[in-house]
N, C-alpha and C positions, 0 to 999 in steps of 0.2 A: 508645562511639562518640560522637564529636563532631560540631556543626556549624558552617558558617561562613555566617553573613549575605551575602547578596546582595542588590541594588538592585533590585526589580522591574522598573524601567524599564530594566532593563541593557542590552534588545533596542531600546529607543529613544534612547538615549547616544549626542550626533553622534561621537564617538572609533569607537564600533562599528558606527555607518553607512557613516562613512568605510570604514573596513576592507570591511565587504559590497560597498561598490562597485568594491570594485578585482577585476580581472580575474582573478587568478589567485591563491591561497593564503587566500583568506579564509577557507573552511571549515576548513583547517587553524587558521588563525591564533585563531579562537572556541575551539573543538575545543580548541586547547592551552591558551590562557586557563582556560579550566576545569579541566583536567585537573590544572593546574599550580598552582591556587585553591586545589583542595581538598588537594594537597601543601603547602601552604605554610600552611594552616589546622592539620591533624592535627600538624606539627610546631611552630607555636607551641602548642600547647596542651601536646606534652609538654617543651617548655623546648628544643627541638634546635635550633640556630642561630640565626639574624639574623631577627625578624620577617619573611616577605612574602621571603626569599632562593630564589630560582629557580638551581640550581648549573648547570654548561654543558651538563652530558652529561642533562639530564632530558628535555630537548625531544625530543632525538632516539631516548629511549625509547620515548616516545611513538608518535611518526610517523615515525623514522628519518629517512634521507636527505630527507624531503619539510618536516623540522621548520627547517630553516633560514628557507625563507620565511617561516613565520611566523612566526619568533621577528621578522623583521624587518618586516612590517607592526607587528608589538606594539609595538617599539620607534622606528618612525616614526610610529607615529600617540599614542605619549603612555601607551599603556597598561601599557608595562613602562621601566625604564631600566637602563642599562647598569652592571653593578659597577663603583667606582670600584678596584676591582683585577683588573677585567677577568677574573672566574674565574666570571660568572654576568651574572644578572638581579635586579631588586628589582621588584615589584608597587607603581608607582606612588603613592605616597601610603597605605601600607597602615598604616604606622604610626598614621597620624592618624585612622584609623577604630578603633583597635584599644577595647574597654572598660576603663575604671579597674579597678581594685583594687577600691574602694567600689564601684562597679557590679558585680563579677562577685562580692563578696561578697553584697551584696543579692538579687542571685539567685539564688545560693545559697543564702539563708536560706529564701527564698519556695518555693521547691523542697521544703525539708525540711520547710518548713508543709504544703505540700501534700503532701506522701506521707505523713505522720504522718496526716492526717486522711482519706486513702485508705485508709491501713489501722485506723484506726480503724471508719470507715463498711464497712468488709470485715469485721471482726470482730466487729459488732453485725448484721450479717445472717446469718453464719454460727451464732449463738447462737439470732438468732431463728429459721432452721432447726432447730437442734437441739432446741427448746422448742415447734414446731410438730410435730416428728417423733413426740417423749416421746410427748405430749399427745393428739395425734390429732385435735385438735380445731382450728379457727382460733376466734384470741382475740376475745371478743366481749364488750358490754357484760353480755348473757343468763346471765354466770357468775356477774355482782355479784347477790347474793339480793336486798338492800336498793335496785337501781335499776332505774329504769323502764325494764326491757329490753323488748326487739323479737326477734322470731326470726332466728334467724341462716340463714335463705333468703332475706332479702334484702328481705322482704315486712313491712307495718307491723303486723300481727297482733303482738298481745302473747304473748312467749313464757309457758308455763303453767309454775308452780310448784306442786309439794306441799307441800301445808302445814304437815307435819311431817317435818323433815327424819329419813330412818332412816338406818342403816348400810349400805352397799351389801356385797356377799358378800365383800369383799377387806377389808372392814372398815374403809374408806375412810369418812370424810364425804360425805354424798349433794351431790350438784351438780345444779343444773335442767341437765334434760333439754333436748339443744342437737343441732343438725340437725349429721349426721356431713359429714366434707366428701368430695366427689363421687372415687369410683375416678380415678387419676390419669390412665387412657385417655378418662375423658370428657372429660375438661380438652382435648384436641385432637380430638376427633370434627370438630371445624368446620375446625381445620386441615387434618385428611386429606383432608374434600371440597374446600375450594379447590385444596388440591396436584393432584388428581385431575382439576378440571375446567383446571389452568392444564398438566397430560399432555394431556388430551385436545385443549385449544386447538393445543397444539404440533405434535401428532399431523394435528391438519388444516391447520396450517400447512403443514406438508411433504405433505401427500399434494396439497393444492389447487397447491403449486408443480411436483411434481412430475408434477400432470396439464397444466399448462400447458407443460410442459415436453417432455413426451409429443406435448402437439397441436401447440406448433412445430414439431420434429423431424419430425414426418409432414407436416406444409405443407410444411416444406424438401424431402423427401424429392421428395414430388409433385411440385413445380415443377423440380425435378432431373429428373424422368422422364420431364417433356413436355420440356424442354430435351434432353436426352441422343437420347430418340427422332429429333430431326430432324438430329443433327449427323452427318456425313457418314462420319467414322474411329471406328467403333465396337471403341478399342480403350483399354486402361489405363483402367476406368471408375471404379476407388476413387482414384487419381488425381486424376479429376476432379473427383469428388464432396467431394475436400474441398477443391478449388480452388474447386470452386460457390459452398462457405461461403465462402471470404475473398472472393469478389466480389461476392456479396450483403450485404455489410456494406457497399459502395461506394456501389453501382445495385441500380435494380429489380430482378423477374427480368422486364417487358416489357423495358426496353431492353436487355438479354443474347439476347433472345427477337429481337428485330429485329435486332442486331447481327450473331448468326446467319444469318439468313434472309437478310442483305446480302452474305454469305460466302459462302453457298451459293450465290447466284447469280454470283459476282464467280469460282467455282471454275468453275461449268459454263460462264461466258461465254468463259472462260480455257481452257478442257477443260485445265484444274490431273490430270497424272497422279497416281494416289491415294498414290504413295510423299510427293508436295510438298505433301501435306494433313497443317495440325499437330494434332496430339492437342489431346484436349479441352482437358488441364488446360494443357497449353503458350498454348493460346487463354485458356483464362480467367488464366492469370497475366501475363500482358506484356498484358494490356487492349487485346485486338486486337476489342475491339466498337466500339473508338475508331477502330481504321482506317478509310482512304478506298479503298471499292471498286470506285472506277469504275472502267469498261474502258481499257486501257491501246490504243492504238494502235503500231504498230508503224512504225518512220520508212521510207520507200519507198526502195529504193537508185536510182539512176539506169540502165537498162540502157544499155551500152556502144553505140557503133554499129559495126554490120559493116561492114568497110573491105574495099571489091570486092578482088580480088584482082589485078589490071590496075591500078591507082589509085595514081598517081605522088605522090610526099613533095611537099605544097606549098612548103618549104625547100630542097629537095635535089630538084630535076624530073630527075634522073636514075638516083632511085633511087627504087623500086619503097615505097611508101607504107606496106604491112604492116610491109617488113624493109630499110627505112631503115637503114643501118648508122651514118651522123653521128648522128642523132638519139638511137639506141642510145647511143653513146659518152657522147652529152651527159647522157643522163641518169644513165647509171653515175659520170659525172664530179660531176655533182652531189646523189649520193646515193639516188637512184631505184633502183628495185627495176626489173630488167632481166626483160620479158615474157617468154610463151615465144611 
């Protein structure tokens, strides 16, 4: 696996400000930049074509039909330029960033320094395992007979020597006597209690959120149940109950609480038949706590006047005033809706 160098400041490059502030394709046009980077990186390293060459059909790999705009922000703002046989793209200047020969040999060498001496430093702690394992013992000054050893607990007590050294039962040369090193499970006794208290920290993490979480839920509920109590259409109540939550995310529950109560009197001033009363949750979603509930007045019509039945047409005095037949005519002639 390979990689290819990037400019940290890549996100603050006016070329790629520009591009964000244009209205439409910019995510695409990033988006493909990259995409199209690290194809042009993996194939100069195995030798496959033109430095930094972007071929025509890759974009639209990528993003499909959506890849044309950004190939054309790339290539209006400087970031890519056009083949000069028109069968592709070129990455800007990518030539001139590329590393010499002498540079990708030097780090090459430095590479094989450093992993020779990785596994170096690997193969002398694997020894010093195995020579700890033999042994049983960890290596200490207390084994030299001839120096001024210490005991091997850790402590400035002078470790004790016999003064004659005998043959041990295996027929070994004797060795001072040297403090054995501790069962491997005491080596973590200290680890298991942190692990234990960083379970139990957890453990009240979650039970302390989940009782908070408890007492919301029952406030919500509550204030649900003095609400729902006064509302007039006691009908579809899970409905409403979870219209409650999305309006209590908005408003109090006093102003829902008054909103209400402006309703209900705005229903009875109205005497609203109960079929024209909205459901709860219908009320709480279309934020009809916003409504204006004043009393509506009704426009007064004029009543007609009774026209005596003897009472001559002020136009036509010789025809009876009720059943004017000119008058009649005139108005059918102009439209008028003809009495009875």
């Amino acid at each position: 696996m390979g990689w290819g160098r990037m400019d940290d400041n890549f996100d603050d490059h006016p070329k790629v400000l520009a591009i964000l502030d244009e209205m439409e394709g910019a995510a695409t046009a990033i988006g493909l930049w990259a995409l199209c980077f690290a194809y042009v990186n993996r194939n100069r390293r195995k030798g496959k074509g033109a430095p930094g060459f972007v071929p025509s059909g890759l974009p639209r790999r990528y993003f499909g039909s959506e890849a044309g705009v950004g190939v054309k922000l790339l290539v209006q703002h400087g970031l890519w330029d056009v083949s000069p046989a028109d069968d592709g793209w070129f990455f800007h200047d990518f030539g001139d960033y590329l590393p010499t020969e002498k540079t990708r040999e030097a780090r090459s060498e430095a590479g094989k320094r450093g992993a020779e001496k990785r596994w170096a430093a690997k193969r002398e702690a694997e020894a010093s395992a195995q020579e700890i394992a033999e042994d049983g013992n960890l290596p200490s000054a207390c084994h030299d007979v001839d120096s001024n050893a210490v005991a091997n607990d850790g402590s400035r007590t002078p470790a004790r020597r016999d003064p004659t050294p005998t043959p041990n039962p295996e027929g070994q040369e004797h060795m001072v006597t040297a403090a054995r090193r501790p069962p491997a499970d005491d080596l973590f006794d200290g680890f298991d209690g942190m692990a234990v208290l960083h379970e139990q920290s957890i453990a009240q993490t979650k039970a302390a959120k989940a009782a908070a979480e408890a007492a919301a839920l029952a406030r919500a509920d509550a204030e649900f149940d003095a609400w729902w109590s006064g509302y007039p259409k006691k009908v579809a109540r899970q409905p409403a109950r979870k219209a409650w939550t999305g309006a209590r995310k908005k408003v109090s529950a006093e102003v829902l609480t008054d909103g209400l109560a402006r309703y209900v009197a705005h229903l009875r001033a109205e005497a609203t038949p109960p079929r024209a009363i909205a459901h709860g949750a219908t009320w709480l979603n279309e934020s009809r706590w916003l409504d204006d509930y004043r009393p509506t007045v009704a426009p007064v019509s004029p009543i007609p006047r009774r026209v005596p039945p003897n009472e001559r047409c002020p136009e036509h005095p010789t025809f009876n005033a009720a059943t004017c037949g000119p008058c009649r005519a005139d108005r059918l002639s102009s439209g008028g809706r003809q009495s009875a």
